[in-house]
C-alpha positions in Angstrom: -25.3 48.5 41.2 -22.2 46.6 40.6 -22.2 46.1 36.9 -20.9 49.6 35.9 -18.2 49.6 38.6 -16.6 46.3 37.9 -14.7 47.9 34.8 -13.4 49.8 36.9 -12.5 47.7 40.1 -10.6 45.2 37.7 -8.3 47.7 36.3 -7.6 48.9 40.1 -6.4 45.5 40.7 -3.8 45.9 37.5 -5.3 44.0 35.0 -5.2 45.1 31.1 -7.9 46.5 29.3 -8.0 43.1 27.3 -7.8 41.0 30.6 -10.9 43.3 31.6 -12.8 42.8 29.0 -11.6 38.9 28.6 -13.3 38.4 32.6 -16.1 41.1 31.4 -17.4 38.8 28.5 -16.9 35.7 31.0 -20.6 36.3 32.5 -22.3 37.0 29.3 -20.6 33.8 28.1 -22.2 31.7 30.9 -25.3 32.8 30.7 -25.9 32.4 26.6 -25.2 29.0 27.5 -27.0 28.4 31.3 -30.2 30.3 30.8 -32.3 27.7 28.5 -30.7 25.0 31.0 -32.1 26.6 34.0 -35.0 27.6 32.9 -35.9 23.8 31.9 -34.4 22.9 35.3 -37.1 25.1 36.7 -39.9 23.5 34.6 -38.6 20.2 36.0 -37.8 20.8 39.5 -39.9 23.3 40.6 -40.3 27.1 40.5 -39.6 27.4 44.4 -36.5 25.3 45.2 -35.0 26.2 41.3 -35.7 30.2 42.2 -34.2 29.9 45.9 -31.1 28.1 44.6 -30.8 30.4 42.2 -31.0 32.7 44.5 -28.5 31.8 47.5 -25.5 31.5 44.8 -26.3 34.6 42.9 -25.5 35.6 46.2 -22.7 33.6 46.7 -21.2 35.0 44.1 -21.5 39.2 44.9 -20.4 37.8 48.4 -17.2 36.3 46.9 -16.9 39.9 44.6 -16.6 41.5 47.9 -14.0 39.7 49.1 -12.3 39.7 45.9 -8.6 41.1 46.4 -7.3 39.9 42.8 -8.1 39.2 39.5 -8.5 35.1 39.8 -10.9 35.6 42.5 -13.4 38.4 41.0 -13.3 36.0 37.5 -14.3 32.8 40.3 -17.2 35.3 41.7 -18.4 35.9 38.1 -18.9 31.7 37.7 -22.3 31.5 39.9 -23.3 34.5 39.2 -22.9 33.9 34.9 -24.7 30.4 35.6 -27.4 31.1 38.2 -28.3 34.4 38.3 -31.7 33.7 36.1 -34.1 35.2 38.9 -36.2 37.5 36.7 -36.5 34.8 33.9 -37.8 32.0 36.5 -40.1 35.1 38.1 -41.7 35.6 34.7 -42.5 32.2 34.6 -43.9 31.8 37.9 -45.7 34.7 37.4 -47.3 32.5 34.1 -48.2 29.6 36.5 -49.8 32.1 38.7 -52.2 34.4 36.5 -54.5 33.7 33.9 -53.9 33.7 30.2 -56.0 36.9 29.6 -53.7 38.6 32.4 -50.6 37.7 31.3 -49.1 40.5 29.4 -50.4 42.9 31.6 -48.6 41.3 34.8 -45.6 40.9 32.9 -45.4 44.2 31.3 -45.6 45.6 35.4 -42.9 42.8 36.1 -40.6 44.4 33.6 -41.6 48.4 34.7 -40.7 47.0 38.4 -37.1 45.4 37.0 -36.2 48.7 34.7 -36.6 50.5 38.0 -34.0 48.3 39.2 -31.9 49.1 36.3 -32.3 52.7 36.4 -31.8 53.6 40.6 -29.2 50.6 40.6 -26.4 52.6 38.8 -27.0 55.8 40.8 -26.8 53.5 44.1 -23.4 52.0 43.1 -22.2 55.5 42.3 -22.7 57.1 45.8 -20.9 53.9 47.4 -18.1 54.4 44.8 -17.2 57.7 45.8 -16.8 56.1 49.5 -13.5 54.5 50.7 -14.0 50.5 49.6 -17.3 51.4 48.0 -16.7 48.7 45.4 -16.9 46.0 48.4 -19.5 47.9 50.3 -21.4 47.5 47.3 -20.9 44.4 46.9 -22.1 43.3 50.0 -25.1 45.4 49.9 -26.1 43.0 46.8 -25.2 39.9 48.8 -27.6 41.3 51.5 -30.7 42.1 49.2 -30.3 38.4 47.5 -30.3 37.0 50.9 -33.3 39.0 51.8 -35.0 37.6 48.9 -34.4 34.1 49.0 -36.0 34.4 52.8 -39.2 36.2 51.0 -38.9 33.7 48.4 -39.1 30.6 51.0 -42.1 32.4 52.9 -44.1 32.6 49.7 -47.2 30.6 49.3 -46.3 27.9 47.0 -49.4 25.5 47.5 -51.8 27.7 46.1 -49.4 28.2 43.8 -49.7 24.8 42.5 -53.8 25.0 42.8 -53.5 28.0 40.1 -50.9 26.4 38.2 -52.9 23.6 37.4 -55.9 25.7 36.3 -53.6 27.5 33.8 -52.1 24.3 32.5 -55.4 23.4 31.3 -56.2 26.4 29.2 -53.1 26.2 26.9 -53.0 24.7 24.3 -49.8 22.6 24.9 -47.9 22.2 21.6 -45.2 21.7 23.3 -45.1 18.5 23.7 -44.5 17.9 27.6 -46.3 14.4 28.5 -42.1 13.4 29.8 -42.1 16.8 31.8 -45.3 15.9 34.0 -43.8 11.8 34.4 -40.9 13.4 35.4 -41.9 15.5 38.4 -44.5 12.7 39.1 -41.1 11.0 40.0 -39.7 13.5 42.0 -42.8 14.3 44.2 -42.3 10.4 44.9 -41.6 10.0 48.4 -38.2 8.0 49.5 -39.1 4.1 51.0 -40.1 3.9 54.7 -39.8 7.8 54.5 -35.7 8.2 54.0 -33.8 9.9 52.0 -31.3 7.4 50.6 -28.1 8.3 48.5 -29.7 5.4 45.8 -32.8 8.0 45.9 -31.3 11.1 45.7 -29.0 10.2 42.6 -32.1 8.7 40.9 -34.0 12.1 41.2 -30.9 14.0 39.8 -30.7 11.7 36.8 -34.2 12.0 36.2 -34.0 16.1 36.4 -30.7 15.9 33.9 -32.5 13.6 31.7 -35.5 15.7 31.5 -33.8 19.0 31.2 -32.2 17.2 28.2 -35.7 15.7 26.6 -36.9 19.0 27.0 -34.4 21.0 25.4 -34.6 19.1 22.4 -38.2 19.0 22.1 -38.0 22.8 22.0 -35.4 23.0 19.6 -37.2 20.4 17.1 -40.6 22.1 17.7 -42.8 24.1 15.6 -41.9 27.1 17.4 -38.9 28.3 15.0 -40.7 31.1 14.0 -41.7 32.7 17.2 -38.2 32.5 18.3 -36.8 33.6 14.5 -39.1 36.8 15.3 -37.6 37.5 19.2 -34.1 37.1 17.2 -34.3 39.6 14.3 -36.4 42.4 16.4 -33.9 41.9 19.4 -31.0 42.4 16.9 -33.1 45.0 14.9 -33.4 47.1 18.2 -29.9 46.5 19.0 -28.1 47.8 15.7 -30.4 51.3 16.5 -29.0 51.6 20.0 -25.0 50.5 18.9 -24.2 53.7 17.2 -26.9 56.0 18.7 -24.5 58.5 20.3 -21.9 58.5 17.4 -24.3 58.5 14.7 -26.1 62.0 16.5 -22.9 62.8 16.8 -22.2 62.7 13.6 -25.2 63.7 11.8 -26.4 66.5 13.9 -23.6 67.8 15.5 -25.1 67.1 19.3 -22.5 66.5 22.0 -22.3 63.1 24.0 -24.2 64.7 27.1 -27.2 65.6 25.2 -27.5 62.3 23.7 -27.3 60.5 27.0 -30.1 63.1 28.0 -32.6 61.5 24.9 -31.1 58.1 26.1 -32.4 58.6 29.3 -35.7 59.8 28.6 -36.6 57.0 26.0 -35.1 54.8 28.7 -37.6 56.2 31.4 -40.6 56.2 28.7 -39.7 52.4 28.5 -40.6 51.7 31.9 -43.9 53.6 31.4 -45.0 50.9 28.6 -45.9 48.6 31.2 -48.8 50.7 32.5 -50.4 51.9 29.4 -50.2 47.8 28.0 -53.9 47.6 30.1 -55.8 49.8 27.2 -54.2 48.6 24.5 -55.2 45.1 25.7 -58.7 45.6 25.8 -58.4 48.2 22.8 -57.4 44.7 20.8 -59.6 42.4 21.8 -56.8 40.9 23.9 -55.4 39.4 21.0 -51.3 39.3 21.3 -50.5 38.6 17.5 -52.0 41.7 15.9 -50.6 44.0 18.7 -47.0 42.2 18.2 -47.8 42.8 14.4 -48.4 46.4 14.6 -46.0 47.0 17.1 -43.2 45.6 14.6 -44.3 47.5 12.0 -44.7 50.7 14.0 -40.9 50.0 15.3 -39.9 49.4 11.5 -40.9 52.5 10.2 -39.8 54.7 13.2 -36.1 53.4 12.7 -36.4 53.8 8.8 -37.8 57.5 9.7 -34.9 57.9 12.1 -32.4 56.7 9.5 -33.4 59.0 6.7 -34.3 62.2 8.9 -32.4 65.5 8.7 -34.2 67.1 12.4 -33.0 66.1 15.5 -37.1 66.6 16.2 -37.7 63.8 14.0 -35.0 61.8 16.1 -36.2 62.3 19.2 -40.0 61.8 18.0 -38.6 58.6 17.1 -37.0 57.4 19.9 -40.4 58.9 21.8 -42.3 55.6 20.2 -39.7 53.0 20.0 -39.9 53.4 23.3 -43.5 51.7 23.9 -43.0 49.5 20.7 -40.0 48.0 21.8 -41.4 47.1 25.0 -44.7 46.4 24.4 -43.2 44.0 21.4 -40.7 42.0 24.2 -43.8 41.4 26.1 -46.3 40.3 23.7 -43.2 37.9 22.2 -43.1 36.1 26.0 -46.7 35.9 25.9 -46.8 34.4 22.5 -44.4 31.8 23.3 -46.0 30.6 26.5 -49.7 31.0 24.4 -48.2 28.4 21.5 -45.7 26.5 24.1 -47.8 26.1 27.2 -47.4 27.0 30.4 -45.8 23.2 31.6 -42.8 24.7 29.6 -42.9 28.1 30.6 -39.2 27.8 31.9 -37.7 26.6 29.1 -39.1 28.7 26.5 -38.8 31.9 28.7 -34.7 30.5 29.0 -34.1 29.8 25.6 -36.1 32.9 24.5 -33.3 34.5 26.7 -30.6 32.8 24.9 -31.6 33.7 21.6 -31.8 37.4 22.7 -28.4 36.5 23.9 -26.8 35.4 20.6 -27.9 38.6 19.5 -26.3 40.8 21.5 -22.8 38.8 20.3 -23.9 39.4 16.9 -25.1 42.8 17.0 -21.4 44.9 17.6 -20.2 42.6 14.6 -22.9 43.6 12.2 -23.1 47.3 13.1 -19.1 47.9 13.0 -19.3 46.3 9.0 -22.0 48.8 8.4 -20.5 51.7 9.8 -17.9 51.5 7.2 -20.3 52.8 4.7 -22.8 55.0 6.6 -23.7 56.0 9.7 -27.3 55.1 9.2 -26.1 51.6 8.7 -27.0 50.2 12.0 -31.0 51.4 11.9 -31.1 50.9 8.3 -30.2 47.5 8.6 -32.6 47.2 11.9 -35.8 48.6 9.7 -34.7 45.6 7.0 -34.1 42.7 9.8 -37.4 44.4 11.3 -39.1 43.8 8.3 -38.2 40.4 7.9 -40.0 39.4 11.0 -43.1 41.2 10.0 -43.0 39.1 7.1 -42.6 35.7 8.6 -45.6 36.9 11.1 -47.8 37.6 8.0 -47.4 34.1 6.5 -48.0 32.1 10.1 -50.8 34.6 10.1 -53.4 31.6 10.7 -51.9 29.9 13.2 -51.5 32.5 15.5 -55.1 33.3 14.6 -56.3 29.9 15.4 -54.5 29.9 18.8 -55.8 33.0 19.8 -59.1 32.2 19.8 -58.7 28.7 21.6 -57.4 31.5 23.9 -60.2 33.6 24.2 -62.7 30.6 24.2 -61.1 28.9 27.1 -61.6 32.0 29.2 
């Protein structure tokens, strides 16, 4: 709700368009660098008190927004919100402690169908409030007031059977990530304080232990054998992004379509997206269950369609296109999570759910750069470019072929 209109509120306050988009970038920023570091937090600490701290200064920080009366204080609000505001990334991986292996995908592909709802009513919401005197700050406040009301259904929520069906999954993974520190860690911090208080000597000790281990964690991740799950979430991410950079100036270009229809395709691929979730259940079961070969196929299928789109001379062809990329590219974000929690395990399910998000992150910084150098010579550059990166994942998933294979059906055997 507030995203699109803070553009606009910082210019009302007088700032340049440089200064705007200087305080603009400021939360991307903060979370390429937060996200993996919360989300080991979480692993470390605990999905409940990580989720409802995360929580209270997300809304801290729209609750400062609303208040904000100049520049210093909106790029202050932007702080907790840029660091903290992981809430859907530590949700998916609750929602990995609570299902089973075999349900996975299809939980988290309805997880994501109920946050593009979000996405898509959020925007229209903001833009009735706008068109009311201090809409920006009503707003504002209205976002305070929903993160409020979910860190109260957050601290409701069941969390000991929680932990009953979190240890059932941990047991079924096949836990190559390597997180034997991780479980001494919170072994520690479920340790109760002598004679039953809580001492400053105690309460230090515990934060030291959570820095340490977000630390140990981090690294073990990064010097795992889990480069090429992550290389493939980086080049499709940036593959997808380079066909959506130039999408209205390319069709603008090529075929002659004004702006308004283009945002009329946009929007129906966009709402096609958030049907991907529900049709995940068949092609589950039409595969066997088996999250490799439907990432496989999905890749390839998302390669060709932005090759097809590139070359085409029909705005049929284009829209047929973006028809499909629709369910590839979401179905292929989903099965990516699920393959990285499959390889990783579920005892890491933060921290490879964060740094999964920060590798999607670098992307989006590198994806303007990449498709402005291209433009220069075409402007099927950006999707040309995508089909090649595209490509180049397909490939690296072909020659790790067998050990996807053999953790797929420790998978399926466990269950």
């Amino acid at each position: 709700m507030v995203v699109p209109l803070l553009s606009v509120h910082i210019k009302s306050l007088g700032a340049s368009p440089t200064t705007a988009g200087v305080v603009g970038s400021l939360y991307g920023v903060l979370q390429l660098f937060s996200c993996t570091i919360v989300g080991c937090w979480s692993d470390v600490a605990g999905r409940h008190y990580s989720l409802l701290v995360c929580i209270l200064f997300s809304a801290l920080g729209y609750l400062l927004l609303g208040i904000s009366t100049s520049l210093l204080l909106v790029a202050i609000a932007r702080i907790p919100v840029g660091i903290f505001k992981h809430t859907l990334s530590i949700s998916r991986a609750l929602l990995s402690d609570l299902v089973l292996e075999r349900e996975r995908p299809l939980v988290i592909g309805k997880f994501n169908t109920a946050s593009n709802m979000g996405f898509i009513l959020g925007p229209m919401v903001g833009g009735y409030f706008t068109e009311l005197e201090d809409g920006f700050y009503i707003t504002s406040f209205l976002c305070f007031s929903i993160f409020i009301l979910n860190a109260g259904l957050v601290w409701i929520f069941p969390w000991n059977d929680t932990n009953l069906i979190r240890m059932k999954n941990s047991r079924q993974t096949s836990n190559r990530f390597p997180s034997n520190f991780l479980k001494k860690a919170k072994n520690k911090l479920q340790t109760p304080a002598t004679n039953g208080f809580i001492t400053s000597q105690s309460v230090t000790c515990q934060l030291w232990i959570q820095i340490v281990s977000v630390l140990r964690d981090i690294k073990n991740v990064i010097f795992s054998e889990m480069w090429d799950i992550f290389s493939v979430r980086f080049l499709m991410a940036l593959a997808v992004m380079l066909y959506y950079s130039n999408f209205v100036l390319a069709i603008e270009e090529r075929f002659g379509i004004k702006p308004r229809l283009t945002g009329y395709i946009i929007s129906y691929s966009s709402a096609l997206g958030v049907l991907a979730g529900f049709v995940l259940g068949p092609i589950m079961r039409l595969y066997k269950h088996n999250t490799y070969v439907i990432l496989l196929h999905s890749s390839v299928l998302t390669c060709i369609l932005m090759l097809l789109y590139s070359t085409t001379l029909s705005i049929w062809v284009v829209i047929f296109c973006s028809t499909f990329l629709s369910f590839s590219t979401a179905i292929g974000r989903i099965c990516t999570t699920d393959l990285q929690l499959t390889v990783g395990g579920t005892e890491a399910s933060g921290t490879l759910i964060g740094l999964g998000q920060s590798v999607t992150a670098v992307g989006r910084i590198i994806a303007p750069l990449l498709s402005g150098i291209v433009q220069e010579f075409s402007p099927c550059g950006p999707p040309t470019l995508g089909s090649a990166l595209a490509l180049l994942a397909i490939l690296i998933m072909i020659v790790n072929k067998s050990r996807y294979s053999n953790d797929q059906s420790v998978k399926l055997k466990s269950q």
